[in-house]
Structure formats: structure tokens, C-alpha cells
N, C-alpha and C positions, 0 to 999 in steps of 0.2 A: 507385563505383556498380556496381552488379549487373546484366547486360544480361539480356533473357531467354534467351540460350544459358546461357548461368552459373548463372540460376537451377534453369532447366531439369537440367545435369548434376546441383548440387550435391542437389536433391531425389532423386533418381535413386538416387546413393550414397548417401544417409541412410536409405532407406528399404529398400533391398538391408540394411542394417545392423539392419533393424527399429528405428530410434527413430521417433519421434514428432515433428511441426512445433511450435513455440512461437512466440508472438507476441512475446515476452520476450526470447528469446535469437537475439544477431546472427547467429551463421552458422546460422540456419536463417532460408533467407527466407520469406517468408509474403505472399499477395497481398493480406490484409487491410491495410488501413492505421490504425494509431493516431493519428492529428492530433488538436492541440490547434487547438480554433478560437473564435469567439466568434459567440453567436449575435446576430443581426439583429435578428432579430424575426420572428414567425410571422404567419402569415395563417389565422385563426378556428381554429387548434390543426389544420389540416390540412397546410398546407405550413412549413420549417422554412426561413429564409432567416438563411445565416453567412456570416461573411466569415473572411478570415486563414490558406484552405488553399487548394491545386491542384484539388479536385475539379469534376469533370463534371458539369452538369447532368442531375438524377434519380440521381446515385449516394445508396444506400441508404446512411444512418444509423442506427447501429445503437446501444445501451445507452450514453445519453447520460449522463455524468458530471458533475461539479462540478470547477472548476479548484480546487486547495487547494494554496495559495501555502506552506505547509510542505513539501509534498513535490516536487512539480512546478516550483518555482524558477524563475520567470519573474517577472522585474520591473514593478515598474508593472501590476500587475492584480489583479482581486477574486475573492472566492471564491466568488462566487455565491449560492448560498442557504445554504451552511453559515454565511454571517457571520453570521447572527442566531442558531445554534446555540449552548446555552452550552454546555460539557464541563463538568464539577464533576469536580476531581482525589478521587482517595483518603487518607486519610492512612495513613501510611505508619510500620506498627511494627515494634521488634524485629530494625529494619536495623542500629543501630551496633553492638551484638556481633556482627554476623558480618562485618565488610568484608574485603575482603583487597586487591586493589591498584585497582581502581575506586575512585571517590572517592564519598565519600557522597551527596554534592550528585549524581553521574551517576544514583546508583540510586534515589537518593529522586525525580526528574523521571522518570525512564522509568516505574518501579514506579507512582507517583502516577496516570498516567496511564491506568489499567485496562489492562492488556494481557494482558488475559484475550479469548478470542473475545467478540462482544457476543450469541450466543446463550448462552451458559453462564454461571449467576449460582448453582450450587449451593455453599454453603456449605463443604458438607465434603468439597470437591473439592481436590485438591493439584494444583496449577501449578507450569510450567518456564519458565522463558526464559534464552536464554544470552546472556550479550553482553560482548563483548572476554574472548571466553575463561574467562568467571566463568557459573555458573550457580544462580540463584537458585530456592529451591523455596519456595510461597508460597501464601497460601489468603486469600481474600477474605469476612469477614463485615459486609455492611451496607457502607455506605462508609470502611469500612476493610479495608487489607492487611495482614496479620500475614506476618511475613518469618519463614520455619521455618530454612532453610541457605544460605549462600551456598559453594559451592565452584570450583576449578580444575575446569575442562575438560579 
């Protein structure tokens, strides 16, 4: 645990260094808090009542999330209002001539998945993503991905 002497120096020297604080990364502390909580229930969309964190009465809430049990890994709980979301995957072309030591089935689930930003739907746009060291370049028409190259990183 991080006393506020410690948090105090460590801000201190970070910022003599010129970085920046993240909420993301552990040695940099940050007085905002991320908790996962569950809410209560509201009173007429004006007050918010949770349970399942430390917080103080009147501490501000701020860009309220959805728990989504793929990423966030907490057992025994719902995802909120994305469960009624459908995803529709992409189909997925033009992957088996290029594999190299990823397994087909890895690139056809991630790829299928859009992982493209979800503002960006141009066509003759060329796509990257890397993963385990392979990088695939890839273009999206309609609900389908056509897979251009897969190479080493």
C-alpha cells in the first residue's frame, strides 16, 4: 500500500522527469479511483445508490461503464445492458495462404471479430494488428475481411 508520503515523493520525481500520470499504469499513482461496483438502484435518475466499494458518501461518479465479463474476469456476474447486444462476426477471407505460426482458428476469431476502430468502415482503407508477433494487413468490405498479408514482426 502507498501512504500519501510515497505518493506524494513518487509524483514529485515523475513529474521533475516530465511524464505524465495514468490511471492504467501502477507506478504512477493517481487519486482517482477505478472500482468495479454494482449499482442499487437510483432514485428518479437523480441520485445513484451502489454497493460493493469504499466510497464516501457524495463522492462523485464519474463515465459510468458496463461490466463485460470477457474482459473484466469476475465471476458470477452480468454484463449489464451489453447482454442484449448482438455482435455479428465477419467472415473471414484469404487467411489460409498466409499463416505462419499462429494457428488459423487464433486469426480467424480475433479477425472475425472487427478489430477495426468502430468509427472507421471505409472500404479501401488497409488495416494492421499485431498479435504474438505476426502482423496482419487487412481491408474490410461489407461484412466481410479479406486478409491482404500476414507477416513476422
Amino acid at each position: 500500500m502507498v501512504t500519501h508520503g510515497q505518493t506524494t515523493a513518487i509524483r514529485r520525481k515523475q513529474k521533475s522527469r516530465g511524464l505524465r500520470h495514468s490511471l492504467a499504469y501502477p507506478t504512477q499513482p493517481h487519486r482517482t479511483a477505478l472500482p468495479l461496483l454494482r449499482i442499487e438502484h437510483t432514485n428518479e435518475g437523480e441520485v445513484l445508490v451502489v454497493a460493493g466499494s469504499d466510497l464516501l458518501d457524495g463522492t462523485p461518479i464519474y463515465d459510468i461503464k458496463p461490466y463485460i465479463a470477457q474482459t473484466d474476469a469476475i465471476p458470477d456476474t452480468r454484463n449489464g445492458f451489453v447482454d442484449d447486444v448482438d455482435y455479428p462476426k465477419l467472415q473471414v477471407i484469404g487467411l489460409r495462404e498466409h499463416i505462419l505460426n499462429v494457428t488459423y482458428e487464433q486469426w480467424e476469431e480475433i479477425l472475425s471479430q472487427d478489430p477495426r476502430p468502430a468509427y472507421q468502415h471505409d472500404k479501401n482503407k488497409i488495416y494492421h494488428l499485431i498479435y504474438n508477433n505476426e502482423e496482419a494487413t487487412f481491408r474490410v468490405e461489407g461484412n466481410t475481411l479479406i486478409v491482404e498479408a500476414i507477416k513476422q514482426t
